[in-house]
Backbone as JSON Lines, residues from 0, in Angstrom:
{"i":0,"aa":"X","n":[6.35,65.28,152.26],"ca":[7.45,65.3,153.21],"c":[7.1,64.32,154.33]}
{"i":1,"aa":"X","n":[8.26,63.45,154.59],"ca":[7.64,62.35,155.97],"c":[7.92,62.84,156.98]}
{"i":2,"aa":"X","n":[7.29,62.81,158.33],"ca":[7.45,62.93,159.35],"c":[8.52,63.1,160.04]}
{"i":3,"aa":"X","n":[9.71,62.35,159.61],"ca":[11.03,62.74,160.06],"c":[11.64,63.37,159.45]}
{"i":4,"aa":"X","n":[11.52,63.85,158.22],"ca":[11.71,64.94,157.52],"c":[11.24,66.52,157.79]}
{"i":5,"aa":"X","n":[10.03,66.48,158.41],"ca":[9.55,67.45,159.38],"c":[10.65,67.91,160.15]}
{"i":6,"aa":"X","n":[10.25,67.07,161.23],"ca":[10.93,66.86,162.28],"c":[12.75,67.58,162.44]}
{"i":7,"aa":"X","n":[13.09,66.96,161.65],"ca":[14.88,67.41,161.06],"c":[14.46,68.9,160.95]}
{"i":8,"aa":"X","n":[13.75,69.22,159.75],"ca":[14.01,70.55,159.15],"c":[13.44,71.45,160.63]}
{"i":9,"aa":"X","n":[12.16,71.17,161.56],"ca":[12.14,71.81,162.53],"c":[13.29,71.66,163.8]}
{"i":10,"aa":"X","n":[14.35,70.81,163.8],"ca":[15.11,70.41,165.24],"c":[16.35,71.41,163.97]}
{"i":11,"aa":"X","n":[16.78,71.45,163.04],"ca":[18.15,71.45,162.21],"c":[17.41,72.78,160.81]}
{"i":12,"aa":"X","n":[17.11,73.84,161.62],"ca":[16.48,74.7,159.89],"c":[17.13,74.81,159.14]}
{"i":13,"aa":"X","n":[18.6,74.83,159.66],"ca":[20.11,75.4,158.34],"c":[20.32,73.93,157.68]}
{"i":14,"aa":"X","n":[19.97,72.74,157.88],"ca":[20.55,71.33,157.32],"c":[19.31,71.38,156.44]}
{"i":15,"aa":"X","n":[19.67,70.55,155.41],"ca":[18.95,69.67,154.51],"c":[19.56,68.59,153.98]}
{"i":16,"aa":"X","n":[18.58,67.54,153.55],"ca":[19.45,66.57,152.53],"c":[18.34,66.78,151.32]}
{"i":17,"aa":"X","n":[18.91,66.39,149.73],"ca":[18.66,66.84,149.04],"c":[19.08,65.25,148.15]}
{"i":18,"aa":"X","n":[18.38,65.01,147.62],"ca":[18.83,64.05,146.73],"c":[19.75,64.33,145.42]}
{"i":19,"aa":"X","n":[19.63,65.29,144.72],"ca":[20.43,66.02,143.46],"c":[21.78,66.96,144.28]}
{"i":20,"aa":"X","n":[21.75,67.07,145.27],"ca":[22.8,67.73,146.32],"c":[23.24,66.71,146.81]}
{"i":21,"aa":"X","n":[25.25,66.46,146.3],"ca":[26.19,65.76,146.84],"c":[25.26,64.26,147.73]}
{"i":22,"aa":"X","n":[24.2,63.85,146.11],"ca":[23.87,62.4,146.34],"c":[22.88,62.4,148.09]}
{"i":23,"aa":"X","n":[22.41,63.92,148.42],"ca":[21.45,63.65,149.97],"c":[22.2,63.91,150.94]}
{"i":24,"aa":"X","n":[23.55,63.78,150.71],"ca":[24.55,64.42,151.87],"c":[23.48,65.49,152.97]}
{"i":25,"aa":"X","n":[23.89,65.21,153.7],"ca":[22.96,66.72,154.59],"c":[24.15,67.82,154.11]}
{"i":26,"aa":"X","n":[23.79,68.95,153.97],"ca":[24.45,69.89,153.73],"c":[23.74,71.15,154.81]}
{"i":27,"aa":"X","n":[24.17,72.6,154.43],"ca":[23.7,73.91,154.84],"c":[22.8,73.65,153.7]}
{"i":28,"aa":"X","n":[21.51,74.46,154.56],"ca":[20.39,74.68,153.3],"c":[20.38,75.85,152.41]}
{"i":29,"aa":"X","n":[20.83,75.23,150.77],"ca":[20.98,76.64,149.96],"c":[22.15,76.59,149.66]}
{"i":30,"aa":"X","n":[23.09,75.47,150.25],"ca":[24.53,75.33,149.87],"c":[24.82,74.15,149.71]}
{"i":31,"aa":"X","n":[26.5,73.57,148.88],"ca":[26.34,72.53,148.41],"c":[27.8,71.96,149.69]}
{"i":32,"aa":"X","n":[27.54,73.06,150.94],"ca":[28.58,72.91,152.4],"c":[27.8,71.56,152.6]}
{"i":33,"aa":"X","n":[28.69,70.69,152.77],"ca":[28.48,69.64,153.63],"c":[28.36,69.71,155.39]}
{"i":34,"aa":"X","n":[27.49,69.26,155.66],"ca":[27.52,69.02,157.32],"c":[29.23,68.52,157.43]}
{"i":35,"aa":"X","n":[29.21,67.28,156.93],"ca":[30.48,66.91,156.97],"c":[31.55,67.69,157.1]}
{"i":36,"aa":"X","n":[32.02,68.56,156.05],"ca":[32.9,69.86,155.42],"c":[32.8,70.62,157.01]}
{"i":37,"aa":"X","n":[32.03,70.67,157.61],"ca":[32.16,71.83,158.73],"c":[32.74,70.93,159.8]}
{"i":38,"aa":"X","n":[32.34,69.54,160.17],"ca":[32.56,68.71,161.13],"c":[34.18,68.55,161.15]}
{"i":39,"aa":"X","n":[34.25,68.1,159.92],"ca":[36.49,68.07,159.61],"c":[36.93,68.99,159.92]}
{"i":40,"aa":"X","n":[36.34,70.37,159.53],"ca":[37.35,71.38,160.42],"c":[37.32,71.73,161.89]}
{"i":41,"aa":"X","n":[36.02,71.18,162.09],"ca":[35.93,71.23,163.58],"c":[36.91,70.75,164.58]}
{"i":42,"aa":"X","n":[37.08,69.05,163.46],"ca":[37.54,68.35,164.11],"c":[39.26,68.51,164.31]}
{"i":43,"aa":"X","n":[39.74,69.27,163.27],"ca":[40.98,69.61,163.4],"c":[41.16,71.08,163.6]}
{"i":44,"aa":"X","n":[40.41,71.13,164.66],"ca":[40.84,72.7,166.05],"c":[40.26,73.55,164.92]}
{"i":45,"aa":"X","n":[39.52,73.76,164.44],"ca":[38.93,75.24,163.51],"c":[38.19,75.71,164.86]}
{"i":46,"aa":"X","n":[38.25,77.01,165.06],"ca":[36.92,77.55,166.26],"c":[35.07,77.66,164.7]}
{"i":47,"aa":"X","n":[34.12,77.95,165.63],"ca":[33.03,78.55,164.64],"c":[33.57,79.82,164.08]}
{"i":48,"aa":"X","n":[33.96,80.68,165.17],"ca":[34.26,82.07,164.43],"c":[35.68,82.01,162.91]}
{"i":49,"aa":"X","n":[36.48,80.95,162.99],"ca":[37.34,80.23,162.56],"c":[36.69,79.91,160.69]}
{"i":50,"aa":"X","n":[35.74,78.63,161.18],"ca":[35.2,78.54,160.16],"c":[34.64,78.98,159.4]}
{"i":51,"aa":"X","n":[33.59,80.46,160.22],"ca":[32.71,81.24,159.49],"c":[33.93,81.76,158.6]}
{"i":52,"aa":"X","n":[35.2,82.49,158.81],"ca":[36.11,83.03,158.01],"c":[36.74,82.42,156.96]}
{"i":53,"aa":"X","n":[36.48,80.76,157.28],"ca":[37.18,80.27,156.15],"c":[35.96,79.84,154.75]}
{"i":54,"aa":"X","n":[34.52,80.08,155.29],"ca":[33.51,79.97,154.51],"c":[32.81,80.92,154.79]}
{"i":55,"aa":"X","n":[32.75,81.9,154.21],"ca":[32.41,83.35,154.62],"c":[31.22,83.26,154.0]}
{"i":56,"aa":"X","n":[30.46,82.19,153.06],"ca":[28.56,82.54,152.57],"c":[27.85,82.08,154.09]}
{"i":57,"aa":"X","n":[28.88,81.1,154.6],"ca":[27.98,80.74,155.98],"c":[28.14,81.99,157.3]}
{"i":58,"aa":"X","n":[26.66,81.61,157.35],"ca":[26.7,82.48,159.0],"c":[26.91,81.75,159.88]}
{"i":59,"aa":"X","n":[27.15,82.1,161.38],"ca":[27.88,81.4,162.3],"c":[26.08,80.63,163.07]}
{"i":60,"aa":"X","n":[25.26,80.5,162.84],"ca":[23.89,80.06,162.89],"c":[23.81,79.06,161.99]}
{"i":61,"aa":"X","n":[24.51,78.52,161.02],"ca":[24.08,77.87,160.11],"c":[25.64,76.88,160.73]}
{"i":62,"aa":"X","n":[26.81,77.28,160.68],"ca":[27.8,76.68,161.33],"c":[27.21,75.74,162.64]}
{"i":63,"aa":"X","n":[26.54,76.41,163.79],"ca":[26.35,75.96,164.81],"c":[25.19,75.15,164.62]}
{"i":64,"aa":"X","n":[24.28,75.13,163.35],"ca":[23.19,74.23,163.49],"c":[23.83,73.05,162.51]}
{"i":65,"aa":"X","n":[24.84,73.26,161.7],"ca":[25.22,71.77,161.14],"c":[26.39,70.97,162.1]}
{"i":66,"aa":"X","n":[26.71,71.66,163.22],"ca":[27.65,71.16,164.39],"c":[26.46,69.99,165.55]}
{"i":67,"aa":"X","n":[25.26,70.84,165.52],"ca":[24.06,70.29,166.41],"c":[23.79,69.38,165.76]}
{"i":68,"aa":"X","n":[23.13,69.55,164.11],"ca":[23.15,68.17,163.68],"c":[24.04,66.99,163.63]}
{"i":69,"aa":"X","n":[25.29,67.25,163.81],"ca":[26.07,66.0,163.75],"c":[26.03,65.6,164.87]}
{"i":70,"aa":"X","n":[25.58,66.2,166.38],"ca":[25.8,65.87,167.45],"c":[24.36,65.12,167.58]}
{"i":71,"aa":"X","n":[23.32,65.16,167.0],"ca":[22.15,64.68,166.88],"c":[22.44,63.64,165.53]}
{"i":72,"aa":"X","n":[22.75,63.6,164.93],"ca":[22.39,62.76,163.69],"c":[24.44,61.8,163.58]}
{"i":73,"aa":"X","n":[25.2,61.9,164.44],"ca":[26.86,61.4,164.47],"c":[27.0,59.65,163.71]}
{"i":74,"aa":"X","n":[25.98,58.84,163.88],"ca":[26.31,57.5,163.04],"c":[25.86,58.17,161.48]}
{"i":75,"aa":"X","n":[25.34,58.54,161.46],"ca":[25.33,59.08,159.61],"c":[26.25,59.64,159.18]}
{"i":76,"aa":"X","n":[27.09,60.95,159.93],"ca":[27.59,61.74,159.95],"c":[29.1,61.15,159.48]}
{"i":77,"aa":"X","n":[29.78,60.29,160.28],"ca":[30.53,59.46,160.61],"c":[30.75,58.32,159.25]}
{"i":78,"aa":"X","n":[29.51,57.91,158.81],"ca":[29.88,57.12,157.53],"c":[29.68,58.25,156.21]}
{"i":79,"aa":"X","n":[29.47,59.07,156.28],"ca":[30.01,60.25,155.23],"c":[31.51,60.56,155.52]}
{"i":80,"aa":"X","n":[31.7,60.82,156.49],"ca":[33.42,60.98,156.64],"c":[34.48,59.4,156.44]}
{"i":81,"aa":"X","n":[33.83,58.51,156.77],"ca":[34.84,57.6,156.15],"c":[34.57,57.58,154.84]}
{"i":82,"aa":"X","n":[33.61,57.68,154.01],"ca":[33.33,57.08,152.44],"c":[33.75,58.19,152.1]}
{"i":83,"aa":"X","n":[34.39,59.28,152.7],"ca":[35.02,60.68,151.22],"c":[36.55,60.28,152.19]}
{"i":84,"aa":"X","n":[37.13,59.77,152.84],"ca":[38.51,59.28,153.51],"c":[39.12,59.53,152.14]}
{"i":85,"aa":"X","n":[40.05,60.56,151.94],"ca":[41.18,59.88,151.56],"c":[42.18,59.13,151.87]}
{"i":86,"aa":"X","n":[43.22,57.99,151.05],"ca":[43.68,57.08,151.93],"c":[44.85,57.41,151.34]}
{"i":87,"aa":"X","n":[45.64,57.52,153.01],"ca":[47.19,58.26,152.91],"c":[48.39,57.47,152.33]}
{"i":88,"aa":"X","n":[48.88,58.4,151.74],"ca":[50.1,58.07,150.27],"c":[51.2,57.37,151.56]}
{"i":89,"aa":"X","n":[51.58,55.89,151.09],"ca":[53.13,55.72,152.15],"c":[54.04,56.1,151.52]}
């Protein structure tokens, strides 16, 4: 494990990236939830208590630590959400 791999799993315990998991995506650790997946609903007004209900394997600890990671890790974060963009039908 490298050093910044440490580091992550001690600053982010609920994140991982995983190479055989959605290609390393950071996800929840133990799930194939994308960091991402929580960030989009964030981003369109979901509350945590919100989201925990709409993904009920997550706890609201694992919600709030893949919210911290994007607020710590947001240029990665950010080119995962454009490369899964779907592009809107005219």
């Amino acid at each position: 494990m490298s050093v910044e791999n440490v580091a992550t799993s001690l600053d982010h315990p609920y994140v991982e990236s995983v190479a055989d998991v959605l290609r390393g995506e950071p996800v929840v650790k133990g799930t194939r939830t994308s960091v991402r997946a929580i960030v989009e609903r964030w981003r369109f007004g979901e509350g945590v208590e919100e989201i925990a209900r709409s993904l009920p394997h997550l706890r609201l600890a694992q919600i709030f630590d893949a919210l911290g990671y994007y607020d710590d890790h947001r240029e990665e974060i950010e080119k995962y959400i454009e490369l899964n963009r779907v592009p809107a039908n005219d």
